[in-house]
N, CA, C and O atoms as CSV, one atom per row, in Angstrom:
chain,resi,resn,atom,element,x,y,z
A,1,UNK,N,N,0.837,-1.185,0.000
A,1,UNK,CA,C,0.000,0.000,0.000
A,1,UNK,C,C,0.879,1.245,0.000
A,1,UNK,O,O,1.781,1.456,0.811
A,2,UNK,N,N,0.512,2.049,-1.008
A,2,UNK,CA,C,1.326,3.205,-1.386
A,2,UNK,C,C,0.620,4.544,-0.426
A,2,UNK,O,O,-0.540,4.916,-0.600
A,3,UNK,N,N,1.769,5.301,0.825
A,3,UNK,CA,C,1.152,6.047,1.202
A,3,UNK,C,C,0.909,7.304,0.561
A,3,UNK,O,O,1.454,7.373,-0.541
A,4,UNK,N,N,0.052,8.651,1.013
A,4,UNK,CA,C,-0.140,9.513,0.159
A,4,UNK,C,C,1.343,10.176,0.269
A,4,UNK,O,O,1.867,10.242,1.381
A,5,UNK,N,N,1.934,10.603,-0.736
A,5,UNK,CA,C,3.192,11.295,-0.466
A,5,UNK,C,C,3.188,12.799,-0.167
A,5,UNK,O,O,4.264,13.372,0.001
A,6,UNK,N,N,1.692,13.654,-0.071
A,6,UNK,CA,C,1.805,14.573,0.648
A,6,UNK,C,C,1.807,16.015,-0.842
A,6,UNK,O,O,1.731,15.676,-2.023
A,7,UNK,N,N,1.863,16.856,-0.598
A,7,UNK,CA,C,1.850,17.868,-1.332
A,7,UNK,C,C,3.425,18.025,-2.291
A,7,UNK,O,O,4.518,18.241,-1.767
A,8,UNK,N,N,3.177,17.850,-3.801
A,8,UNK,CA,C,4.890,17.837,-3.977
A,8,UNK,C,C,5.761,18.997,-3.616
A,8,UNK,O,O,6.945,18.966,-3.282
A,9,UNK,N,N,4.947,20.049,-3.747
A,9,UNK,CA,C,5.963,21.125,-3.008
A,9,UNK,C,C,6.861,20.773,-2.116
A,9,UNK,O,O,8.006,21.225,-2.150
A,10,UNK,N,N,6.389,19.804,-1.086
A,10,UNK,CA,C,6.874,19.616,-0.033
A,10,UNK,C,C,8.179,18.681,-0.203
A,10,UNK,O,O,8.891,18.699,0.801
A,11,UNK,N,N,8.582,17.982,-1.110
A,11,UNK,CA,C,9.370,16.907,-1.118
A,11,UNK,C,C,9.954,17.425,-3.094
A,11,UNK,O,O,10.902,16.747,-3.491
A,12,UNK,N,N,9.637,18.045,-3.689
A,12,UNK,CA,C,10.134,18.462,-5.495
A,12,UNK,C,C,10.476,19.721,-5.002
A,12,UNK,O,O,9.551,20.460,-4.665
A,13,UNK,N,N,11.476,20.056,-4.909
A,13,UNK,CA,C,11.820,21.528,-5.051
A,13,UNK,C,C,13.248,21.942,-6.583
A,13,UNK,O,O,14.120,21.369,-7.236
A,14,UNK,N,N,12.856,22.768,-6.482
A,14,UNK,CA,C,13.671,23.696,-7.712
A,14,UNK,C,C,13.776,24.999,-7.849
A,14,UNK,O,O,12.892,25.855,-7.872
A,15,UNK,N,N,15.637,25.149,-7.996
A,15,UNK,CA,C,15.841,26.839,-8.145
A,15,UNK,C,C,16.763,26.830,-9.494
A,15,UNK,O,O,17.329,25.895,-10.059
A,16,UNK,N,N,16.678,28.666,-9.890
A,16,UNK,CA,C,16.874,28.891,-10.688
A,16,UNK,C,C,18.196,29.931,-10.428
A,16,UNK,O,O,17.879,31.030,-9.974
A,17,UNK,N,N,19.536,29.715,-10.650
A,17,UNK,CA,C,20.344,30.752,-10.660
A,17,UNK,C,C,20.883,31.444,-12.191
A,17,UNK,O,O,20.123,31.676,-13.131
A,18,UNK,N,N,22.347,31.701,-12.187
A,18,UNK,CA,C,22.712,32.633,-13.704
A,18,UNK,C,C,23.170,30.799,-14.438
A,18,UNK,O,O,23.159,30.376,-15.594
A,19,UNK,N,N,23.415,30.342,-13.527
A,19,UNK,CA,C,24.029,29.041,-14.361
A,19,UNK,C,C,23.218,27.988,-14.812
A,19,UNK,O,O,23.565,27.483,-15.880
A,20,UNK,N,N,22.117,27.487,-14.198
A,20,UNK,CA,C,20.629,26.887,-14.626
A,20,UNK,C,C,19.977,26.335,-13.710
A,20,UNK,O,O,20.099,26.929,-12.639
A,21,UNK,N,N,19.150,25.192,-13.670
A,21,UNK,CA,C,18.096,24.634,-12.546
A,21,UNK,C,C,18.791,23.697,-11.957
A,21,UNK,O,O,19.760,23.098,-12.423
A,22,UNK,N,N,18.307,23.573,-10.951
A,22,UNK,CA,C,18.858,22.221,-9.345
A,22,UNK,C,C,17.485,21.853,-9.336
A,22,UNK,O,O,16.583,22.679,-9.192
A,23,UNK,N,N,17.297,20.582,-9.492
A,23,UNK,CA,C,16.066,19.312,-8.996
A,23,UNK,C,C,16.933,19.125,-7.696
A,23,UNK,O,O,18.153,19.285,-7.735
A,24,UNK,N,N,16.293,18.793,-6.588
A,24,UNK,CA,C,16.540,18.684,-5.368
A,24,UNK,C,C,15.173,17.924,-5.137
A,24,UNK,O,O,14.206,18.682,-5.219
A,25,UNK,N,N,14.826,16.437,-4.834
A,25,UNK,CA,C,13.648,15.834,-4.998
A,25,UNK,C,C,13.961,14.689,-4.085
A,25,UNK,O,O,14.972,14.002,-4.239
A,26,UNK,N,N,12.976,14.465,-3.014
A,26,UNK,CA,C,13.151,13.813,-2.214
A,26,UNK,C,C,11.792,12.860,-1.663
A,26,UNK,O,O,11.434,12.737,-0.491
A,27,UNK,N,N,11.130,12.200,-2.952
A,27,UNK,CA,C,10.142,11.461,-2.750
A,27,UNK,C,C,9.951,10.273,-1.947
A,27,UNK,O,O,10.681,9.283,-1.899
A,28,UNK,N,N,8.613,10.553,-1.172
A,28,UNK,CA,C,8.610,9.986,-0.078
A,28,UNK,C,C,8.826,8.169,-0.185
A,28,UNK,O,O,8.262,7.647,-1.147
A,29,UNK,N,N,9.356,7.541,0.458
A,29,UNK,CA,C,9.337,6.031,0.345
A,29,UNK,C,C,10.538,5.592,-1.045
A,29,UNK,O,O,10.801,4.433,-1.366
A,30,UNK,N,N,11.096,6.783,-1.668
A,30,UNK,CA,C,12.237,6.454,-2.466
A,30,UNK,C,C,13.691,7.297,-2.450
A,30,UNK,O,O,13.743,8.354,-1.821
A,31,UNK,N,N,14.690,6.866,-3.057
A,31,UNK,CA,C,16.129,7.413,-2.913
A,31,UNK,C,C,15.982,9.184,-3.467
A,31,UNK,O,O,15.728,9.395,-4.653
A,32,UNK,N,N,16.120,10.049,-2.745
A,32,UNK,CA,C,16.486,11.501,-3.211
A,32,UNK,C,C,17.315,11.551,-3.558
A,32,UNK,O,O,18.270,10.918,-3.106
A,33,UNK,N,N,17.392,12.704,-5.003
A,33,UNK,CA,C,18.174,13.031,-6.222
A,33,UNK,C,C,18.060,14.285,-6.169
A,33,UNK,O,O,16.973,14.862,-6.206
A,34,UNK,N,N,19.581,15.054,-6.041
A,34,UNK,CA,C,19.830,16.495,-6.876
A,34,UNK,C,C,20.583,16.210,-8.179
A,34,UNK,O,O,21.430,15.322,-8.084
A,35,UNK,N,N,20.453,16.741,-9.276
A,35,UNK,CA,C,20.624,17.414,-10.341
A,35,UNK,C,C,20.634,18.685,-10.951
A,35,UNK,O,O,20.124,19.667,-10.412
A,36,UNK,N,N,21.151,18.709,-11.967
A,36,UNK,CA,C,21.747,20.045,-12.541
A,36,UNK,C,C,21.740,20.356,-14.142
A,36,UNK,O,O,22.607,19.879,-14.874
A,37,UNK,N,N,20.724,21.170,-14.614
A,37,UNK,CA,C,20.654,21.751,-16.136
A,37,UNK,C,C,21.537,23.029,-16.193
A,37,UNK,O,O,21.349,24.188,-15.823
A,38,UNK,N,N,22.125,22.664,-16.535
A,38,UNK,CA,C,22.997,24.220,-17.351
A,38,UNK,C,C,22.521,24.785,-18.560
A,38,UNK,O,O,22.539,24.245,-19.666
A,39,UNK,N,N,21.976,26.216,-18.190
A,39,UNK,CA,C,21.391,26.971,-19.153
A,39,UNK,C,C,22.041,26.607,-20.774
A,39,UNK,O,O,21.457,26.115,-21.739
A,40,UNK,N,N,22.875,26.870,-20.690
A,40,UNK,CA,C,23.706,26.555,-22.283
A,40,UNK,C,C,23.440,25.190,-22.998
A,40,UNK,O,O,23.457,24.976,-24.210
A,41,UNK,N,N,23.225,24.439,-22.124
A,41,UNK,CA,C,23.108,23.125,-22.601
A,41,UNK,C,C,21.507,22.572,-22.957
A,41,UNK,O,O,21.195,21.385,-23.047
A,42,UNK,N,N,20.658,23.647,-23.119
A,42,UNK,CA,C,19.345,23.417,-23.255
A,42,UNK,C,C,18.996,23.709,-24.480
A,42,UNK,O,O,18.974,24.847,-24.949
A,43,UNK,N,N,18.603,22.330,-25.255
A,43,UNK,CA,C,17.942,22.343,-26.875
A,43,UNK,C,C,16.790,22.929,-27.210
A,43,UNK,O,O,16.592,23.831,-28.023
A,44,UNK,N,N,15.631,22.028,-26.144
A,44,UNK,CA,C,14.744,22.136,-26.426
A,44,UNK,C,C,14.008,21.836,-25.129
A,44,UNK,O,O,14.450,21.068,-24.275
A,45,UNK,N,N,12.774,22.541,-25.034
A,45,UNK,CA,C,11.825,22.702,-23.653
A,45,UNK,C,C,10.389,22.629,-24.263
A,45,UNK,O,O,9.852,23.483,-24.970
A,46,UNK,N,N,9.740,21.115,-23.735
A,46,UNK,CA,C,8.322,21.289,-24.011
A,46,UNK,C,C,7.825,21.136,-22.839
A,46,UNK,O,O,8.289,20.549,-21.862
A,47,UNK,N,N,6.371,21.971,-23.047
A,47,UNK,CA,C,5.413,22.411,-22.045
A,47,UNK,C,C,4.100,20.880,-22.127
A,47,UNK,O,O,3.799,20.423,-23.230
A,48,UNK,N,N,3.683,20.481,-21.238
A,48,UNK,CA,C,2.542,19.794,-21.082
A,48,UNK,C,C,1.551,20.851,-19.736
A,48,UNK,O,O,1.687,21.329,-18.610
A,49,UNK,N,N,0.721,20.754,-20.678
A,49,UNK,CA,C,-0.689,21.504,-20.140
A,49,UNK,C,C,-1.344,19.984,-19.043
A,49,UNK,O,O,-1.673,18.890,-19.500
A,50,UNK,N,N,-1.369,20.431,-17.442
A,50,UNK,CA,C,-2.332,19.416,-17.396
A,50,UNK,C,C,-4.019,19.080,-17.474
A,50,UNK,O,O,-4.990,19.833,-17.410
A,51,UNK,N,N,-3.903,17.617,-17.641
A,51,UNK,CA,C,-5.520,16.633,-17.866
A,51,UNK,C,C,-5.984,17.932,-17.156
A,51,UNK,O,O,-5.854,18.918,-17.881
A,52,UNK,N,N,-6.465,18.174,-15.990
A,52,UNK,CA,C,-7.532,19.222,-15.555
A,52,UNK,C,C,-6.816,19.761,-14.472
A,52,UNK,O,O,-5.708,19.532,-13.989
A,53,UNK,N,N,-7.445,20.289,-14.297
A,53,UNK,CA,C,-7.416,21.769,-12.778
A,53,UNK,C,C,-6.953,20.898,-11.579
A,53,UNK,O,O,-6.354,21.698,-10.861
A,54,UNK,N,N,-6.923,19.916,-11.103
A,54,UNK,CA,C,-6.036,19.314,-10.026
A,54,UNK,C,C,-5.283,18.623,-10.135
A,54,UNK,O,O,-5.141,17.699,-9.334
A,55,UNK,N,N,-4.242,18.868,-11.526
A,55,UNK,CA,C,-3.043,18.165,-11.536
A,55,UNK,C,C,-1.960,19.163,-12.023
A,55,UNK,O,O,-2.420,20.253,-12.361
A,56,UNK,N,N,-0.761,19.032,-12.119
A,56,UNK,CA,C,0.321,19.947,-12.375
A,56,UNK,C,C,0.503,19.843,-14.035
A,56,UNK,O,O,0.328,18.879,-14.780
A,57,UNK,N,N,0.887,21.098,-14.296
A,57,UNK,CA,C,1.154,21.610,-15.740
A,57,UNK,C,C,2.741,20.890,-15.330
A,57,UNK,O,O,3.041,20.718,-14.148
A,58,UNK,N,N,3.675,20.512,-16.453
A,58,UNK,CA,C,5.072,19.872,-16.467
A,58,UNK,C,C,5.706,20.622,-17.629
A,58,UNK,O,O,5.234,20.866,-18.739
A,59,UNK,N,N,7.114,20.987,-17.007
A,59,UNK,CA,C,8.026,21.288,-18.078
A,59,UNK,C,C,8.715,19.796,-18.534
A,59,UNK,O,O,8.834,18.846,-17.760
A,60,UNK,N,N,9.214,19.802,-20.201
A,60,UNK,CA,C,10.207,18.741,-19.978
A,60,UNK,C,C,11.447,19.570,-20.742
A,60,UNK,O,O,11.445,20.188,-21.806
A,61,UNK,N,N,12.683,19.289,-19.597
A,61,UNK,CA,C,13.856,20.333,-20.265
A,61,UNK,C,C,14.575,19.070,-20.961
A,61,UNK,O,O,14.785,17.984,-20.421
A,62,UNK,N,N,14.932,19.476,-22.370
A,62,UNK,CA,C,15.782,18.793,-22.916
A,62,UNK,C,C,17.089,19.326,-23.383
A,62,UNK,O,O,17.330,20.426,-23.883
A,63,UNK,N,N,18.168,17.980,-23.032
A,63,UNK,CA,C,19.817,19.256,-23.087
A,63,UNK,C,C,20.418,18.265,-23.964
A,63,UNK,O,O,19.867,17.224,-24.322
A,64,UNK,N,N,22.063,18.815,-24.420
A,64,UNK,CA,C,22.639,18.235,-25.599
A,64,UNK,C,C,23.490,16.937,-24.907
A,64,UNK,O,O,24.259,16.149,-25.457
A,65,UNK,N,N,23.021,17.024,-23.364
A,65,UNK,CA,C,23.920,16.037,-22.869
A,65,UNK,C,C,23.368,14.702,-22.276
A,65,UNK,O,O,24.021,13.854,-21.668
A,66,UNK,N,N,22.131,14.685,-22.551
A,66,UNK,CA,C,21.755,12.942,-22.702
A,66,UNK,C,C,20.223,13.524,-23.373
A,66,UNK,O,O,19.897,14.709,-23.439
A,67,UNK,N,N,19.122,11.927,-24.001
A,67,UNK,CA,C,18.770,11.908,-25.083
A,67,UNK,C,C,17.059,12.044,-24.007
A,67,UNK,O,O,16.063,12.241,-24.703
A,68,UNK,N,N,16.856,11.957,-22.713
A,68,UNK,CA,C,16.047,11.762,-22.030
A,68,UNK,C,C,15.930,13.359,-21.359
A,68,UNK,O,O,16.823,14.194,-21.216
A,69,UNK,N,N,14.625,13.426,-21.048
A,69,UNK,CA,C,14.281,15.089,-20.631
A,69,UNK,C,C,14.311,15.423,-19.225
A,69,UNK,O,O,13.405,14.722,-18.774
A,70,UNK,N,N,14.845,16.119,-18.189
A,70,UNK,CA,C,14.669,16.521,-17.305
A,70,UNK,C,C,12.933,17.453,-17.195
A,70,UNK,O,O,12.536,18.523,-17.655
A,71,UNK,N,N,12.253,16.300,-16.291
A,71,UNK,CA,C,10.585,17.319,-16.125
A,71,UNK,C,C,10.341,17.688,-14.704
A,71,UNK,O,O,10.191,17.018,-13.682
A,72,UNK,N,N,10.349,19.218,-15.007
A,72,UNK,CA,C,9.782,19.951,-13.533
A,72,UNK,C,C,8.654,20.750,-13.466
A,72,UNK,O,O,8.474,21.811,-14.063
A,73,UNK,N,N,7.512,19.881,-12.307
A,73,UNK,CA,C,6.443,19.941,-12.467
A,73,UNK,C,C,6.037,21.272,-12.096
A,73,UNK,O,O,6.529,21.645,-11.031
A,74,UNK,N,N,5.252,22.123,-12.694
A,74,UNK,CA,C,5.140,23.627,-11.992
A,74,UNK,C,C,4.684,23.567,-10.787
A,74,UNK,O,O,4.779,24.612,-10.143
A,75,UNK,N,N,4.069,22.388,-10.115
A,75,UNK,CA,C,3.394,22.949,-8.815
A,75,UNK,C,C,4.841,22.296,-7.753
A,75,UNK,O,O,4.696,22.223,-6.533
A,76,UNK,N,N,5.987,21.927,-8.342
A,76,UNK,CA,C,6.974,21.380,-7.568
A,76,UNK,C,C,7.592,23.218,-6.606
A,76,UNK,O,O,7.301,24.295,-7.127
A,77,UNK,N,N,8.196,23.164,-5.602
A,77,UNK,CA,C,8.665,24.180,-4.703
A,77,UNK,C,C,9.203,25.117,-5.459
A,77,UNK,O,O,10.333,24.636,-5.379
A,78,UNK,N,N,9.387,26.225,-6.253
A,78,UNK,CA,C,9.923,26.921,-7.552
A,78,UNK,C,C,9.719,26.395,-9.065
A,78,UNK,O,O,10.492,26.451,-10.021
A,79,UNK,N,N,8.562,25.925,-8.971
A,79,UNK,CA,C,8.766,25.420,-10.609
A,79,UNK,C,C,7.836,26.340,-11.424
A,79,UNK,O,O,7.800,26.248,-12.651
A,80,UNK,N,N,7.021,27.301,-10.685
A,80,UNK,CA,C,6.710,28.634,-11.553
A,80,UNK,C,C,8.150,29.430,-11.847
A,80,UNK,O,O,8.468,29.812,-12.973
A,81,UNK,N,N,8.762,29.569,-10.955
A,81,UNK,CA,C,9.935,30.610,-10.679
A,81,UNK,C,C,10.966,30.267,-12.459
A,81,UNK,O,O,11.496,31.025,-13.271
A,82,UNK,N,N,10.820,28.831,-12.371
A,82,UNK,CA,C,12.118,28.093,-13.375
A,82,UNK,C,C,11.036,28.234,-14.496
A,82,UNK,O,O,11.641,27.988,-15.540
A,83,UNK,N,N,9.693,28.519,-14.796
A,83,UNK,CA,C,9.104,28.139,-16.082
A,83,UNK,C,C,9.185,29.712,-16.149
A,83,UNK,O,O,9.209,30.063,-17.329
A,84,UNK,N,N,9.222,30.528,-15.477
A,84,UNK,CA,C,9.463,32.055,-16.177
A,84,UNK,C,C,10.417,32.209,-16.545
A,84,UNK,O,O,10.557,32.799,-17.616
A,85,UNK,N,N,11.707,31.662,-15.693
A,85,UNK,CA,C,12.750,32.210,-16.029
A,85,UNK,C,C,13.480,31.292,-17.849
A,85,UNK,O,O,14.362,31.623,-18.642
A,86,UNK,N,N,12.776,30.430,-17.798
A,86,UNK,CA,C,12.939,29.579,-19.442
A,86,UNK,C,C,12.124,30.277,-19.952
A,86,UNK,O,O,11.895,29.533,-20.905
A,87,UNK,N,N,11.371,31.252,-20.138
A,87,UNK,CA,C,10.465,31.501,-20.854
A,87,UNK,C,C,11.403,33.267,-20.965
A,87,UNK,O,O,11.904,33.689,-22.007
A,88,UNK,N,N,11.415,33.960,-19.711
A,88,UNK,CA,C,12.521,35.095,-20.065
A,88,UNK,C,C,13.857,34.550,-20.699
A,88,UNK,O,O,14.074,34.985,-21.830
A,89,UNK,N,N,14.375,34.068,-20.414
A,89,UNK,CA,C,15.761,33.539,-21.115
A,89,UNK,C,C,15.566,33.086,-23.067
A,89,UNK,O,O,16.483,32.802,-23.837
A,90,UNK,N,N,14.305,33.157,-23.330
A,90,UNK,CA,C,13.686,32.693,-24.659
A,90,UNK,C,C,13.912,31.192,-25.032
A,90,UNK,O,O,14.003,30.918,-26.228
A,91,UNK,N,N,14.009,30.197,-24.095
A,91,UNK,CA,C,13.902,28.798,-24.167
A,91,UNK,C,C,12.704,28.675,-24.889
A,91,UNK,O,O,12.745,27.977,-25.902
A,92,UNK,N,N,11.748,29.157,-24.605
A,92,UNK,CA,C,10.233,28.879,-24.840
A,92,UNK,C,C,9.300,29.810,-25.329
A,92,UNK,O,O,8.671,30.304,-24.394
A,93,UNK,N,N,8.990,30.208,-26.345
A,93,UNK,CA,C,8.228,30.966,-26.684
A,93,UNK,C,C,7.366,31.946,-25.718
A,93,UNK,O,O,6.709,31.190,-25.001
A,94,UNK,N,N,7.106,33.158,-25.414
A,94,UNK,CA,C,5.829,33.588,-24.756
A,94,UNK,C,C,4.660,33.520,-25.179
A,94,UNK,O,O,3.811,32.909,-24.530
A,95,UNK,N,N,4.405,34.052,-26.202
A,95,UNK,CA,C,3.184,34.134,-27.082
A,95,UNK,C,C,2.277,32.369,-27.103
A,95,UNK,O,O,1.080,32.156,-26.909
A,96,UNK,N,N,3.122,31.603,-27.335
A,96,UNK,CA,C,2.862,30.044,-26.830
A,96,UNK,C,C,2.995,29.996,-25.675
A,96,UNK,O,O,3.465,28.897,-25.968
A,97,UNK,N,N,3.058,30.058,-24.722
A,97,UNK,CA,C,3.166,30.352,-23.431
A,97,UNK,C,C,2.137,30.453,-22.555
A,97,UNK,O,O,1.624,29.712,-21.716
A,98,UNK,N,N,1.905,31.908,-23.085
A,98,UNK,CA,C,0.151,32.164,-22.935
A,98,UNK,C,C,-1.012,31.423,-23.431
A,98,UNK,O,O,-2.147,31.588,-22.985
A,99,UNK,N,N,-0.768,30.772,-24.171
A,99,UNK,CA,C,-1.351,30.200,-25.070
A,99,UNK,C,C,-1.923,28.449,-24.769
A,99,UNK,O,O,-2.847,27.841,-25.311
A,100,UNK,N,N,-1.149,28.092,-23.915
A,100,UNK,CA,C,-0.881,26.612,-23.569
A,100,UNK,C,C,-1.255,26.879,-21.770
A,100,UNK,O,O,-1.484,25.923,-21.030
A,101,UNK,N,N,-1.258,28.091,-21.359
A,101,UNK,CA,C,-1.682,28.757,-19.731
A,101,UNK,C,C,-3.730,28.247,-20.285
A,101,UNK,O,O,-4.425,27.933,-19.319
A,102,UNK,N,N,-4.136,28.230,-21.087
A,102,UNK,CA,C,-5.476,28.219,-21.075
A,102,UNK,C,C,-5.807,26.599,-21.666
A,102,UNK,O,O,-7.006,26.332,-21.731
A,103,UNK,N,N,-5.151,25.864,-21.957
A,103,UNK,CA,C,-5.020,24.502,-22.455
A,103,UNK,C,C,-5.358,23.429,-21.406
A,103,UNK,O,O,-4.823,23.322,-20.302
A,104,UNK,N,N,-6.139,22.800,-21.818
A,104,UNK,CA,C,-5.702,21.249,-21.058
A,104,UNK,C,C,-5.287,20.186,-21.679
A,104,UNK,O,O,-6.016,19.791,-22.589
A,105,UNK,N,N,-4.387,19.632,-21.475
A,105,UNK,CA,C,-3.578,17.890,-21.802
A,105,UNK,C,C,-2.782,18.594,-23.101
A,105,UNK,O,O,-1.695,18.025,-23.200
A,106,UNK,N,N,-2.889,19.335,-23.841
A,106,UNK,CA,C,-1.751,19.733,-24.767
A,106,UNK,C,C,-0.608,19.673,-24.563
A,106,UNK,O,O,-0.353,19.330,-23.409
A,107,UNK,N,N,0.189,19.847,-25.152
A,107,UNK,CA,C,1.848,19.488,-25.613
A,107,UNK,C,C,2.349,20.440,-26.710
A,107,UNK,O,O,1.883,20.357,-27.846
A,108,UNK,N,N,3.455,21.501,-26.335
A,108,UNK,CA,C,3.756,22.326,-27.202
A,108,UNK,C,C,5.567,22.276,-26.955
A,108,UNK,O,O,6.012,22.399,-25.815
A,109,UNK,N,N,6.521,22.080,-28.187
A,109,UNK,CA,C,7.900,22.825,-27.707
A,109,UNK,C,C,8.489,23.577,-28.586
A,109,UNK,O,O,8.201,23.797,-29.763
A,110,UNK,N,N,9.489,24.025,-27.810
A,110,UNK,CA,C,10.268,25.264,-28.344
A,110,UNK,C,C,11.698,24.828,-28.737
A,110,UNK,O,O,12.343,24.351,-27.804
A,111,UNK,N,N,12.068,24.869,-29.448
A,111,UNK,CA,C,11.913,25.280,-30.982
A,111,UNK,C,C,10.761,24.014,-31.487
A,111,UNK,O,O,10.919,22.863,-31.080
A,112,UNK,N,N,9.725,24.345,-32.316
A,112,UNK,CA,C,9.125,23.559,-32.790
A,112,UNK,C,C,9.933,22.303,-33.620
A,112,UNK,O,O,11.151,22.307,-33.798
A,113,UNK,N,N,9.218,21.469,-33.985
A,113,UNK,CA,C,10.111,20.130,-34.519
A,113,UNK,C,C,10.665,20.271,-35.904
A,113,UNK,O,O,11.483,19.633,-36.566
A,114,UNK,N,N,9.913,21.357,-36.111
A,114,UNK,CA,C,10.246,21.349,-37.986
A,114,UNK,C,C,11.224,22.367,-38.161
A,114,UNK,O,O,11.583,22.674,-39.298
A,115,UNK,N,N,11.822,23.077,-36.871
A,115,UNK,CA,C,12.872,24.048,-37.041
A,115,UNK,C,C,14.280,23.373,-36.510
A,115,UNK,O,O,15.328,24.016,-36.555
């Protein structure tokens, strides 16, 4: 029996400095992991809109240094803070941005696939 693990804020946290994001994630009943995206090393960033109103919208950051995406969930401890600051830094479109803020279950990234 899987207990409730509690609010992710409480246990997903993420900050944003000049050099890039720290996952610092410490889920309940499994091994905690910090990690590290370096701004420079970021290809591509897609947005998932979530299923409905009580689940988290997800970034997935993708970098040139493995083939699998780093995803930080916006309702994780700073993960509004890190989806502005990819979105000021121009990782991610604004105009799509806004755009995918009124969406549910969609999937949008930046640079689109055909660029």
């Amino acid at each position: 029996m899987n207990a409730d693990p509690g609010p992710l804020d409480t246990w997903y946290r993420v900050r944003v400095d000049d050099r890039g994001i720290t996952r610092d994630v410490h889920p309940p009943g499994r091994e905690p992991w910090i990690d590290f995206v370096e701004w420079d090393k970021i290809v591509r960033v897609c947005f998932k809109a979530a299923e409905d109103f009580l689940s988290s919208d997800e970034i997935y950051v993708f970098t040139s240094e493995r083939p699998e995406s780093y995803v930080i969930p916006t309702e994780a401890s700073g993960g509004l803070e890190a989806w502005n600051e990819v979105i000021r830094r121009g990782l991610f479109d604004a105009k799509l941005a806004i755009r995918m803020a009124s969406s549910l279950g969609e999937v949008a990234c930046w640079p689109p696939a055909d660029e």
